[in-house]
N, C-alpha and C positions, 0 to 999 in steps of 0.2 A: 539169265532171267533176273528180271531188275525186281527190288523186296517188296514193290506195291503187285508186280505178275504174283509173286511167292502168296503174295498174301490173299490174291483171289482162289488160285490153287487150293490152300489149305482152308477158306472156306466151303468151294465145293468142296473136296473131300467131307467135310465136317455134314454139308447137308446130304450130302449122297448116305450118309454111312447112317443118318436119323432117319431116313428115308428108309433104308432099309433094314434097320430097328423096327421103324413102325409096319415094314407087311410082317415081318417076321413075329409079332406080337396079333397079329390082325388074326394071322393062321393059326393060331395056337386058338383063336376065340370063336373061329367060324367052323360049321357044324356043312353046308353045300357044298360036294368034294370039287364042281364046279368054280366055285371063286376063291376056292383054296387052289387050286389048280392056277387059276388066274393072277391071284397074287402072288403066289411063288413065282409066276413068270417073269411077273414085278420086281421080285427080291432080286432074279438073279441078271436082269438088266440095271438095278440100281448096283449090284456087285463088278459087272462089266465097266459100266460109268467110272464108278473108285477105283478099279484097274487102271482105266486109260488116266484120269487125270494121276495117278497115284506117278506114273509112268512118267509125267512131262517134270520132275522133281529129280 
């Protein structure tokens, strides 16, 4: 992987993992067990996402 690949990489990582900061903050604020429900679906596709790219490193 050439350092300009690397450096995409550890961008996404960086936005994957604020991404999912932010449902993870979102739930803690929301009271509708529905979009609580739906953001955590959120978190744990933004979690899969920083898996796979976490993986091509």
């Amino acid at each position: 992987m050439s350092p300009k690949e690397l450096n995409y990489v550890e961008d996404a990582l960086s936005h994957e993992k604020f991404l999912k900061t932010q449902c993870q903050e979102a739930i803690q604020n929301l009271q509708d067990p529905t979009l609580k429900n739906q953001v955590q679906q959120m978190t744990e596709k933004h979690q899969q996402i920083f898996d796979n790219f976490y993986n091509l490193v």
